[in-house]
N, CA, C and O atoms as CSV, one atom per row, in Angstrom:
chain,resi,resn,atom,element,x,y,z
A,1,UNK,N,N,-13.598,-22.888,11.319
A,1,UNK,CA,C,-14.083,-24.199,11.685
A,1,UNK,C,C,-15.472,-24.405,11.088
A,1,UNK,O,O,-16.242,-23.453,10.960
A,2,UNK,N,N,-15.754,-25.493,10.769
A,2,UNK,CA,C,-17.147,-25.854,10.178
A,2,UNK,C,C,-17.987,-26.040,11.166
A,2,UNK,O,O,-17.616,-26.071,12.339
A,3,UNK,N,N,-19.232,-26.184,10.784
A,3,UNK,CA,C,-20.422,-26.013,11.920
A,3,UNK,C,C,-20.703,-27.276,12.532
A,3,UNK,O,O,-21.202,-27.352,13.655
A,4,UNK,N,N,-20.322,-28.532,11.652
A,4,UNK,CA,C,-20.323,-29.702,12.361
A,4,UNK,C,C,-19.302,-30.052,13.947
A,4,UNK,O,O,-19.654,-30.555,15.014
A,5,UNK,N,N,-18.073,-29.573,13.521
A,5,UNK,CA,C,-16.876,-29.306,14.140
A,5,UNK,C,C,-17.749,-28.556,15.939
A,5,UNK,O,O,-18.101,-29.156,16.954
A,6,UNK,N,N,-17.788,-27.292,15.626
A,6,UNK,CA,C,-18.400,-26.350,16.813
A,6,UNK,C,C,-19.746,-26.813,17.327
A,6,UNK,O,O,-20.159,-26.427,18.420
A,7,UNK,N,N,-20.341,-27.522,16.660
A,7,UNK,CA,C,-21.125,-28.450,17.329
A,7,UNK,C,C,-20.881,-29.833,17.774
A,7,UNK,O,O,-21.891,-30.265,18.330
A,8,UNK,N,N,-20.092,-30.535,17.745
A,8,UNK,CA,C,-19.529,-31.549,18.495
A,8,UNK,C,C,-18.899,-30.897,19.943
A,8,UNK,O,O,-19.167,-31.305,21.073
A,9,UNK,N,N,-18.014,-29.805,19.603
A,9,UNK,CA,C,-17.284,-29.209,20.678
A,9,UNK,C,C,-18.585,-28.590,21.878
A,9,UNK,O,O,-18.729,-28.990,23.033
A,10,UNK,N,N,-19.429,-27.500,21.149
A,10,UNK,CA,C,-20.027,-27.176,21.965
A,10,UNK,C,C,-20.749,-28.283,23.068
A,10,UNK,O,O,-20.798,-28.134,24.289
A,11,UNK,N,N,-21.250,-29.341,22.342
A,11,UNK,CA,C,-21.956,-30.489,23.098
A,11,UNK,C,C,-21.258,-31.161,24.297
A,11,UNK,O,O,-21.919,-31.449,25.295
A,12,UNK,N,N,-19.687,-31.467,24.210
A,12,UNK,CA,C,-18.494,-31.736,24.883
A,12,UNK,C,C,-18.861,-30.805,25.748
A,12,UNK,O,O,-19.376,-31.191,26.797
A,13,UNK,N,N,-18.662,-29.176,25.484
A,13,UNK,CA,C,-18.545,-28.592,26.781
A,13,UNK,C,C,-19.909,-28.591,27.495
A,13,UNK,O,O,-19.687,-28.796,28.688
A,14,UNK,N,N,-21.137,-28.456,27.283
A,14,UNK,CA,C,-22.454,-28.462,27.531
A,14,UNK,C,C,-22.199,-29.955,28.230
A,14,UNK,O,O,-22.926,-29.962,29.223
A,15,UNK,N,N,-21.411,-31.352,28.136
A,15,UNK,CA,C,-21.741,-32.433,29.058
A,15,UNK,C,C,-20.881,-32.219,30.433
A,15,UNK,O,O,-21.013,-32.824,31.497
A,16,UNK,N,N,-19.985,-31.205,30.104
A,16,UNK,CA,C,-18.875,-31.174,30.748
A,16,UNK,C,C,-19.398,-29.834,31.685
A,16,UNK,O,O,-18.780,-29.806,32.749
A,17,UNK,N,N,-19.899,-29.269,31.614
A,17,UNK,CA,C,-20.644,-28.567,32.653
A,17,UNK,C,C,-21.615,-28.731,33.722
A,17,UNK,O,O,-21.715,-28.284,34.865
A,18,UNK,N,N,-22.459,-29.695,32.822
A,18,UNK,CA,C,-23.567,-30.288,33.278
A,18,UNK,C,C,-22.984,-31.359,34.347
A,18,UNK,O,O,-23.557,-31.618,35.405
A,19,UNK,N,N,-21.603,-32.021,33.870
A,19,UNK,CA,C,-21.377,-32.930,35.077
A,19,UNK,C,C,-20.738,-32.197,36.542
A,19,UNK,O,O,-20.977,-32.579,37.687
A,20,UNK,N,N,-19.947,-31.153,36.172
A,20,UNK,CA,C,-19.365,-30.375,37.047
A,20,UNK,C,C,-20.473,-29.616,37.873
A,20,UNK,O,O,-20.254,-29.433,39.071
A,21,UNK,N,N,-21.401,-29.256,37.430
A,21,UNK,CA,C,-22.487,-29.216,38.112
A,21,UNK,C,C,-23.350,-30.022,38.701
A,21,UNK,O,O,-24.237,-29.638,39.462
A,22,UNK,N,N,-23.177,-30.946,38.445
A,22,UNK,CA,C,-23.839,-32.414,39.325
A,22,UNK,C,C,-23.133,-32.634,40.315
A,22,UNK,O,O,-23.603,-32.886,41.424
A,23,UNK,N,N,-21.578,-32.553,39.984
A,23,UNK,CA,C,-20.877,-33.105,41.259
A,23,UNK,C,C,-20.942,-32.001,42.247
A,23,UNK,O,O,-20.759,-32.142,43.456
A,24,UNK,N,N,-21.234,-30.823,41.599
A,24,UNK,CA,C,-20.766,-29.374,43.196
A,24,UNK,C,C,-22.622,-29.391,43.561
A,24,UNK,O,O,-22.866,-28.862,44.645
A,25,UNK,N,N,-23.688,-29.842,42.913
A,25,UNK,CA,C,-24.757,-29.613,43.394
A,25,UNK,C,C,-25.395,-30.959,42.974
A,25,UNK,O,O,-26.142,-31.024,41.997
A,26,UNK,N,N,-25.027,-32.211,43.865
A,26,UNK,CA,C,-25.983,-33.344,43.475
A,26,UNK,C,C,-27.413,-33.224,43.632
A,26,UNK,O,O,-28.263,-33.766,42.925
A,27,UNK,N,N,-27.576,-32.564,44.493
A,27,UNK,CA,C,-29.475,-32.734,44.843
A,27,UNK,C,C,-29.968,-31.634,44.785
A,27,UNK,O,O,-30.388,-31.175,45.847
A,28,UNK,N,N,-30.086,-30.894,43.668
A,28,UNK,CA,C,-30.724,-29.731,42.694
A,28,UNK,C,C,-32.249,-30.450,42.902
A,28,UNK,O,O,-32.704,-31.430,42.312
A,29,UNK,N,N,-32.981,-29.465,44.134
A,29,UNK,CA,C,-34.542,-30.062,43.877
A,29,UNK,C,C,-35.219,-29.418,42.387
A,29,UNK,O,O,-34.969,-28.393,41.753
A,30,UNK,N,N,-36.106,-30.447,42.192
A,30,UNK,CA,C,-37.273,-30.389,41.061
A,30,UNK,C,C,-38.143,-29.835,41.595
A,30,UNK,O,O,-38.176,-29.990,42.816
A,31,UNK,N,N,-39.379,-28.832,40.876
A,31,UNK,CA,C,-40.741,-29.043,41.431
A,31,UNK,C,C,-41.075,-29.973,41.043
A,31,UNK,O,O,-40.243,-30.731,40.547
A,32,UNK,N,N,-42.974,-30.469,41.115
A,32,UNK,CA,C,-42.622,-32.081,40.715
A,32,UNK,C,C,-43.056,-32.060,39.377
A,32,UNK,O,O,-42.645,-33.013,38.715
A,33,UNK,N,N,-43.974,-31.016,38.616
A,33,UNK,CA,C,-44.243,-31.620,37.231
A,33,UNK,C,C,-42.797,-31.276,36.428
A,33,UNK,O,O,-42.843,-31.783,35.307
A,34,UNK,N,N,-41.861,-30.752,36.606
A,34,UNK,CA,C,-40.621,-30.942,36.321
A,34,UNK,C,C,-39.710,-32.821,36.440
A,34,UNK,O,O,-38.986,-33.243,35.538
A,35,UNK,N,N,-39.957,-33.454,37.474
A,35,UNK,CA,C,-39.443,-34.256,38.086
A,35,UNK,C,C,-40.016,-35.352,37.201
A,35,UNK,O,O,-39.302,-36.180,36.635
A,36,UNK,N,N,-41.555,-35.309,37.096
A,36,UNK,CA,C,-42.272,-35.881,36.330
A,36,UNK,C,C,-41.752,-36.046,35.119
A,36,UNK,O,O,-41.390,-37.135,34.675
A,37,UNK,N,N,-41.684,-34.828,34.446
A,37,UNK,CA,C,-40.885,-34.585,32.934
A,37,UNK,C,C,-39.409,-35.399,32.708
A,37,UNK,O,O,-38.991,-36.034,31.740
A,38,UNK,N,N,-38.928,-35.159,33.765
A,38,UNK,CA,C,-37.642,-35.657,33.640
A,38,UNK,C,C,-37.466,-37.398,34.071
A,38,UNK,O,O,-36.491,-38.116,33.848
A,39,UNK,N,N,-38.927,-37.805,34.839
A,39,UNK,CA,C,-38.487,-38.960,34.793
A,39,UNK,C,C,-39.040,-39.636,33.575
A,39,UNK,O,O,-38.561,-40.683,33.140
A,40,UNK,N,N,-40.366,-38.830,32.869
A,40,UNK,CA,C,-40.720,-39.429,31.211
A,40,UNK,C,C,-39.446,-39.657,30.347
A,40,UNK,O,O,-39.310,-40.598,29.564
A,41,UNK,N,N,-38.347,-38.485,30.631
A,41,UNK,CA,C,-37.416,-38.114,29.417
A,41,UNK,C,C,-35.978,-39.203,29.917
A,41,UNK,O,O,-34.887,-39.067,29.364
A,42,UNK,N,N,-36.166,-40.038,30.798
A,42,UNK,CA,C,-35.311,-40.840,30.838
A,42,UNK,C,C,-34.717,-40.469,32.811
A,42,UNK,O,O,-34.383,-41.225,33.723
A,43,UNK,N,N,-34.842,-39.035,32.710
A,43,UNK,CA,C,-34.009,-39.103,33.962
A,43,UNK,C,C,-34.114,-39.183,36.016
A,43,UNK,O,O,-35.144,-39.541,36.587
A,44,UNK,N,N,-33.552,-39.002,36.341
A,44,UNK,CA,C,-33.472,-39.120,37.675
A,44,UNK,C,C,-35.237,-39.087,38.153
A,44,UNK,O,O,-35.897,-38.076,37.913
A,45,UNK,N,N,-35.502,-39.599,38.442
A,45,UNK,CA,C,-37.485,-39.495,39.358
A,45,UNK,C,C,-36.866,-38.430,40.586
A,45,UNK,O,O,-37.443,-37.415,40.975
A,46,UNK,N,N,-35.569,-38.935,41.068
A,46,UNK,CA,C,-35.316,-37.809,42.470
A,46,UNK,C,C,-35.220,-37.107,42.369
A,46,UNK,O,O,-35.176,-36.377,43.359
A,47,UNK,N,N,-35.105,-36.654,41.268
A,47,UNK,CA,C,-35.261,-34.993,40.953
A,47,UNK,C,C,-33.447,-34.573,40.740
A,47,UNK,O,O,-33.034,-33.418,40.850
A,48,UNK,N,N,-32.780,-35.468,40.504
A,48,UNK,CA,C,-31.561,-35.084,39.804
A,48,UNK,C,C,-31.031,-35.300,38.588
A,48,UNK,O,O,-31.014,-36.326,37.907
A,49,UNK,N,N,-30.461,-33.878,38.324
A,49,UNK,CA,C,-30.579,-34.196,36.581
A,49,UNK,C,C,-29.538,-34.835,36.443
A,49,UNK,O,O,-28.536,-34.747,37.152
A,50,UNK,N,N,-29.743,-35.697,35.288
A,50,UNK,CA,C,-28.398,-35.969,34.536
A,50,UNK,C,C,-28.197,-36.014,33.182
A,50,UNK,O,O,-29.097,-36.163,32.356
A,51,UNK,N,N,-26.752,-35.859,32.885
A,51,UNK,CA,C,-25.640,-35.154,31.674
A,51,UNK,C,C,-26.626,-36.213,30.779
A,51,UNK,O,O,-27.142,-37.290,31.081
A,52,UNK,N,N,-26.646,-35.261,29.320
A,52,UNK,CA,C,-26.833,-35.886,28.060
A,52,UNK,C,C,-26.012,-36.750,28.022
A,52,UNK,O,O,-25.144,-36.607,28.884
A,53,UNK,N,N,-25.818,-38.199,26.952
A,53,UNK,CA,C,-25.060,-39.028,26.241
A,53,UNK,C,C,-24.236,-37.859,25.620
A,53,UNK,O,O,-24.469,-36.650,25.627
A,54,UNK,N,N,-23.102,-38.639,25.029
A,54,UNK,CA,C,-22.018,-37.988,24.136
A,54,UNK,C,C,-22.729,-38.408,22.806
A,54,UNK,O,O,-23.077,-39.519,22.405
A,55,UNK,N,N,-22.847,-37.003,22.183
A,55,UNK,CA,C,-23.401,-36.981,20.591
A,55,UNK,C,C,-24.552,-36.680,20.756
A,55,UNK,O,O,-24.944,-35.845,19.940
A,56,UNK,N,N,-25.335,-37.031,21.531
A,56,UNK,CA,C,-26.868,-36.332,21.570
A,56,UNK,C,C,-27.779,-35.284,22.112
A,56,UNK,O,O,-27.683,-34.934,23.288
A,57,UNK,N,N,-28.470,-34.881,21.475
A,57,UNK,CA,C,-28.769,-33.455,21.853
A,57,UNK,C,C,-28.947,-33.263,23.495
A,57,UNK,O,O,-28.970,-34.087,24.409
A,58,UNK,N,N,-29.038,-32.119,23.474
A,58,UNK,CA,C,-28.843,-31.951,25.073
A,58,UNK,C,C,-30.437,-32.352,25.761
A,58,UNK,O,O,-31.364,-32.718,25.038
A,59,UNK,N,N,-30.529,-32.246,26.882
A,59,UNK,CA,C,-32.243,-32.805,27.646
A,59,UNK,C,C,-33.033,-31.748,27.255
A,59,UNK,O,O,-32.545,-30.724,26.777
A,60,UNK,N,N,-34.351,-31.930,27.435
A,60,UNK,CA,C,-35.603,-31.083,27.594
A,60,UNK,C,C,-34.884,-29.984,28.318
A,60,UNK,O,O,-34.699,-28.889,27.787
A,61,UNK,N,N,-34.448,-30.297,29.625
A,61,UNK,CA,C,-34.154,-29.448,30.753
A,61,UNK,C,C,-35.309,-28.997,31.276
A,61,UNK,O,O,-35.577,-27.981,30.635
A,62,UNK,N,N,-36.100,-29.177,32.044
A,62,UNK,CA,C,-37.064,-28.652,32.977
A,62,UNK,C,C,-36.070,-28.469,34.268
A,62,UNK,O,O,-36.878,-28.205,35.159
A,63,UNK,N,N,-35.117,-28.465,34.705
A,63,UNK,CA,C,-34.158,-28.510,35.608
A,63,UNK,C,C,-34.307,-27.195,36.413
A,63,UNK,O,O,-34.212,-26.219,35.668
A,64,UNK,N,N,-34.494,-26.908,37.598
A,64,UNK,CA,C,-34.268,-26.141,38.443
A,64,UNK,C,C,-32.697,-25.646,38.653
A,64,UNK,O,O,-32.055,-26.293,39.480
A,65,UNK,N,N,-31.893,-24.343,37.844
A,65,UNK,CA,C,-30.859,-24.121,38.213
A,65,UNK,C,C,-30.230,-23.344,38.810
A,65,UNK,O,O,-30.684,-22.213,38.630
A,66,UNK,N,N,-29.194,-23.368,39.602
A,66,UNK,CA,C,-28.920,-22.109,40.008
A,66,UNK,C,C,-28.499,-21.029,39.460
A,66,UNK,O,O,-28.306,-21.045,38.244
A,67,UNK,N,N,-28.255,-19.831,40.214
A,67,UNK,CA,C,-28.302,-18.496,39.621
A,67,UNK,C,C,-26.868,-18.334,39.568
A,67,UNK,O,O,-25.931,-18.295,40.364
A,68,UNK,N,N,-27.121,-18.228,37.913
A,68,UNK,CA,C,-25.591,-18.436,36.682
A,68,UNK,C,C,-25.495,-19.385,35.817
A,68,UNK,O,O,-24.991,-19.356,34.695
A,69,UNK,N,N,-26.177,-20.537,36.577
A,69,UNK,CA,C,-25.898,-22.034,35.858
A,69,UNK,C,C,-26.540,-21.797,34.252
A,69,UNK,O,O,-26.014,-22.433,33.340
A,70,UNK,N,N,-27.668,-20.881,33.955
A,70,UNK,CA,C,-28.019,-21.081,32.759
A,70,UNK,C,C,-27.240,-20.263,31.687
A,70,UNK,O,O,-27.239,-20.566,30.494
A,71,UNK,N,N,-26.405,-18.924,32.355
A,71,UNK,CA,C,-25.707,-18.358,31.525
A,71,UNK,C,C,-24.030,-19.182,31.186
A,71,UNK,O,O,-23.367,-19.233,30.150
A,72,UNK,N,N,-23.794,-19.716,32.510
A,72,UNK,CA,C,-22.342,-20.570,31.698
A,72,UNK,C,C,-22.585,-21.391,30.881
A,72,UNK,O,O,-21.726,-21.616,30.028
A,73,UNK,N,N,-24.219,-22.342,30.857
A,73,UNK,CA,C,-24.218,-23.207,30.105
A,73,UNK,C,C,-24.588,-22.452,28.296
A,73,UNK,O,O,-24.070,-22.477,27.180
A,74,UNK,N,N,-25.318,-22.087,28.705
A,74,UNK,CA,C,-25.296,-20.801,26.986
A,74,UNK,C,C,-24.447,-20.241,26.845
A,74,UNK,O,O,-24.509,-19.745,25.720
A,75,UNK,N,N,-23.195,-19.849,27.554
A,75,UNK,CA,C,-21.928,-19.696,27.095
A,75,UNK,C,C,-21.125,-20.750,26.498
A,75,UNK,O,O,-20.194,-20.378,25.784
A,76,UNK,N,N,-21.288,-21.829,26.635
A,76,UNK,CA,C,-20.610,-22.832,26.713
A,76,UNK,C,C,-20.891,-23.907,25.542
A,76,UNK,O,O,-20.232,-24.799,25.005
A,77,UNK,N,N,-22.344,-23.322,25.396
A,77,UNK,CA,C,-22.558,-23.905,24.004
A,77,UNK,C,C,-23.034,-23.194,22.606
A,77,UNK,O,O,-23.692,-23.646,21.669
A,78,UNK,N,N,-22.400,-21.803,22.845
A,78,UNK,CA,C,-22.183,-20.947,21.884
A,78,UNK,C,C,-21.065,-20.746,20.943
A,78,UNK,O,O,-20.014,-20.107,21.001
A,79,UNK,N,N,-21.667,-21.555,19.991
A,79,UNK,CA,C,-19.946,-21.300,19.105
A,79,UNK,C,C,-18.806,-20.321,18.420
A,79,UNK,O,O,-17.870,-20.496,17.640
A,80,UNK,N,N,-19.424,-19.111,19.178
A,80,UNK,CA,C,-18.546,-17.645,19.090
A,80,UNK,C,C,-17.656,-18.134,20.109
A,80,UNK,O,O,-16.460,-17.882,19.965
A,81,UNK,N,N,-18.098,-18.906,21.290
A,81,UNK,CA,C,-16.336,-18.823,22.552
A,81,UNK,C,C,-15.842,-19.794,22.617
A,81,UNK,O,O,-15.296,-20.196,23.644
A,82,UNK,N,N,-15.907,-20.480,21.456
A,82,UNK,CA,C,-15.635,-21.898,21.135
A,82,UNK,C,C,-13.792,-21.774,20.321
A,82,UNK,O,O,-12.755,-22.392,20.561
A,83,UNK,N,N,-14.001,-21.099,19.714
A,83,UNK,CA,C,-12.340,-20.912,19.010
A,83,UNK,C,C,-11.756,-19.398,19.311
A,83,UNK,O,O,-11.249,-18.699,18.433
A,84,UNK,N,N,-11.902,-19.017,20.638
A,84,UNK,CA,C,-11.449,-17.592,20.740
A,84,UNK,C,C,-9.590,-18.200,21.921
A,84,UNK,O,O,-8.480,-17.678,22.020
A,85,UNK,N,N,-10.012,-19.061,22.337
A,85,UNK,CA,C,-8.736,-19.731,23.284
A,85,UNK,C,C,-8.895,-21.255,23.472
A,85,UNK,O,O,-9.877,-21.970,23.673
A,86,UNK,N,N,-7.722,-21.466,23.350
A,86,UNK,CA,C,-7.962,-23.290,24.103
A,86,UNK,C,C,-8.194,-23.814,25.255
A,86,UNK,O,O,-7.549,-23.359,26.199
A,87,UNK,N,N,-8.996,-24.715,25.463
A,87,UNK,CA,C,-9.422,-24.990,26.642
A,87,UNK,C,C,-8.283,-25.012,28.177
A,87,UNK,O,O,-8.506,-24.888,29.381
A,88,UNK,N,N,-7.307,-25.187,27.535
A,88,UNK,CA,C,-6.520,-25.725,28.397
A,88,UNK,C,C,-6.111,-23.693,29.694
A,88,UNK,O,O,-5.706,-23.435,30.827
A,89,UNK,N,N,-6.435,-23.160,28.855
A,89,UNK,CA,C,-6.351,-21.745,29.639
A,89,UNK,C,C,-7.509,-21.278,30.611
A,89,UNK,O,O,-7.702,-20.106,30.935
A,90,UNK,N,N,-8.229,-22.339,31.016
A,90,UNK,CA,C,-10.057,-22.117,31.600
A,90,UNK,C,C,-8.590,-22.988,33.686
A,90,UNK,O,O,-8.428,-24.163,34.017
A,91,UNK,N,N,-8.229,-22.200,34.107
A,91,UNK,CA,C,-7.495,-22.787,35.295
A,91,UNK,C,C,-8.932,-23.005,36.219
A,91,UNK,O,O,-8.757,-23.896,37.050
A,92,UNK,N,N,-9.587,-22.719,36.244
A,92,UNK,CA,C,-10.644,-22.998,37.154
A,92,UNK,C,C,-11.998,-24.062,36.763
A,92,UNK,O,O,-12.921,-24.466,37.470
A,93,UNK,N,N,-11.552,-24.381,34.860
A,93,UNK,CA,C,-12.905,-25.084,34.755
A,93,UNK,C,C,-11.880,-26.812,34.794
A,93,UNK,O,O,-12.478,-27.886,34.734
């Protein structure tokens, strides 16, 4: 696969995490110069993050996450586990 290719995909799964994580943890507190950051960069002032647009790079992220959230998401947008199986075999994502 070409690098354009695994980077479209990776971004897909990186929004697609990020929302699945919004919905199981809507009110992920900020500290506040985080909150701050994120309300300069477009997002939530309440201190909830939200998913990149489709096609564009992912946020700053100053995001407070939980413990794992940063390794599925660097899994997820690593294009080594990107063509090892098809999505459709993830029964839990």
């Amino acid at each position: 696969m070409r690098s354009s290719v695994l980077r479209s995909l990776a971004n897909c799964n990186n929004r697609a995490v990020l929302e699945r994580l919004n919905k199981a943890c809507p009110q992920v507190p900020l500290d506040p110069s985080a909150a701050a950051a994120a309300a300069a960069a477009g997002g939530d002032p309440g201190g909830r993050p939200t998913p990149p647009s489709v096609g564009g790079p992912p946020p700053p992220s100053p995001y407070v996450l939980l413990p794992g959230a940063a390794e599925l998401i660097a899994a997820a947008q690593d294009p080594k586990n990107l063509c090892r199986m098809e999505p459709t075999w993830h029964p839990w994502f």
